[in-house]
N, C-alpha and C positions, 0 to 999 in steps of 0.2 A: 504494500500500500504506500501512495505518495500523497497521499493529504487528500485523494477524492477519490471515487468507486472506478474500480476498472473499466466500469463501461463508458465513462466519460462524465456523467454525472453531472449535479452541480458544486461550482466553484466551492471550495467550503467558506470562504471569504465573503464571499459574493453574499451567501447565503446568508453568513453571519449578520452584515452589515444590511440586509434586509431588515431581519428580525428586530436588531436594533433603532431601524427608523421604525417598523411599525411597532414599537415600545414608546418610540416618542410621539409617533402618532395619536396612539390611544390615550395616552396621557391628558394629551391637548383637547381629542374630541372628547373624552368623556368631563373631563373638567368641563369644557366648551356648552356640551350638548345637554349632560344630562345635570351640572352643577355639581358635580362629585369626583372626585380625583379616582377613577379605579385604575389599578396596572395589569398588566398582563400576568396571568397564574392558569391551573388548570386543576387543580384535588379539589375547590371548592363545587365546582362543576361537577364532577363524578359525584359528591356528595349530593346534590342539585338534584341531577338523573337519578340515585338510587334513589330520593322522594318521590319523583314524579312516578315512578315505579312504584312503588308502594304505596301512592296514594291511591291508584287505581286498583289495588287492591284494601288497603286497609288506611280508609282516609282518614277514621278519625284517630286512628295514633298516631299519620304523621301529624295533626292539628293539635294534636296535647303532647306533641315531644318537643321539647324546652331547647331545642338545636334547632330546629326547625323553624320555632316561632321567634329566633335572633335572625336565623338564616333561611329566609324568604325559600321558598321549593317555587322554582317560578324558569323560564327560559328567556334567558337575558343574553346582552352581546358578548360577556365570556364564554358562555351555553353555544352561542352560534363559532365561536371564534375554535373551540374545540371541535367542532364539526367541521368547520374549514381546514384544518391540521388535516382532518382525515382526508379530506375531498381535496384536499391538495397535496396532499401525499402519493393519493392514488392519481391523481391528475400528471403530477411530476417523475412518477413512474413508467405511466401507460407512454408519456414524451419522450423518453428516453429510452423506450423498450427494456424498461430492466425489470416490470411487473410480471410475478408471478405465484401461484397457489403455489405454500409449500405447508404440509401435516407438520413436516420435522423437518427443521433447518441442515443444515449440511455441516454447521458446530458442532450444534447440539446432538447429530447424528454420532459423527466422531466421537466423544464422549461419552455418552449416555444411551447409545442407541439409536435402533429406527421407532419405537415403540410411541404412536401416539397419543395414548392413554396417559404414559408418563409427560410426556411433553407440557400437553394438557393441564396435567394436575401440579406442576413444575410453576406454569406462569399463572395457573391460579394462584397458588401459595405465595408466588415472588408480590402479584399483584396485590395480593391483601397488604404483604409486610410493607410493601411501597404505600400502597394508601394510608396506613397507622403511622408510618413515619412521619405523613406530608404530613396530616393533620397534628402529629404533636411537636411534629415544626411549627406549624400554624403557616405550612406554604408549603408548595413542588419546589422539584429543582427550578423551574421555569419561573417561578413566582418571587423566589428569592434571588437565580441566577439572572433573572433580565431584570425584572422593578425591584429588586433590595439591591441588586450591584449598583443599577442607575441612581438611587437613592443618596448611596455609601453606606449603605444601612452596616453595622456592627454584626446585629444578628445574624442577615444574610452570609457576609463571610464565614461566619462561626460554621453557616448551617450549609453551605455549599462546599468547604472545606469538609466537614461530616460526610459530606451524602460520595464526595468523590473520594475521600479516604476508604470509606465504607467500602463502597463497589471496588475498587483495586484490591480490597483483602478480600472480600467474599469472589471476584475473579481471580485472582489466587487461588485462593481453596479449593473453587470450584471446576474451576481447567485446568489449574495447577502451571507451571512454571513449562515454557514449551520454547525451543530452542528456535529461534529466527531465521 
């Protein structure tokens, strides 16, 4: 690897300095538009979707649960903004012809197996731990890496320094040490 995907990919630069104007963007309009300073983040949104999820099922506990009644269950422009991640993930992939369905990644194969069951039950677990993290960061990496670094925010480093310490030792452990 030389700093972008072998198939040509985007710039990582390019990309980078994307995300960063629309960090400043958002800034500007939501101060602008809606009178309230919100940044770019993404765990409070998953939180969001599992309400709306359950409300459809089971509305009046999302209605008397005291997370809920701080934090609105409602589809807002961070709600949209994570949906556009997706839809321009898959949009930026299908461009570049690098899209494609895979069960079991070709990593994860080499180490673990072809076994999709595990895979599966793999990035479930990863994803819970990742979700209980963000939340008792009180941010994603995305939350603290774009608007706490733009910020200078103290926390931010503490907790972007964590999240990427973290991951180097749990990739470690978990693909262990592999000659270049």
């Amino acid at each position: 690897m030389k700093g972008k995907a072998d198939n040509g990919g985007w710039n990582p630069y390019l990309a980078g300095a994307l995300v960063g104007l629309l960090a400043i963007v958002s800034v500007y309009a939501t101060t602008h538009i809606l009178g309230k300073t919100n940044y770019l983040g993404a765990s409070t949104t998953f939180v969001r979707a599992a309400g709306l999820l359950e409300r459809t099922i089971a509305g009046g506990h999302v209605a008397a649960n005291e997370y809920f009644t701080k934090e609105k269950v409602r589809v807002d422009w961070q709600f949209m903004l994570v949906c556009g991640i997706f839809l321009g993930a898959l949009i930026s992939s299908l461009s570049d012809k690098s899209f494609k369905l895979e069960g079991v990644p070709p990593t994860w194969e080499k180490h673990f197996g072809p076994s999709v069951g595990k895979r599966a039950a793999g990035a479930f677990l990863g994803g819970i731990v990742a979700m209980v993290g963000a939340r008792m960061a009180d941010g994603c990496p995305s939350g603290h890496g774009l608007s706490g670094l733009m910020q200078l925010s103290v926390s931010s480093f503490v907790a972007l320094a964590m999240f990427f310490g973290v991951g180097v030792l749990v990739a470690a452990i978990v693909y262990g040490r592999r000659a270049s």
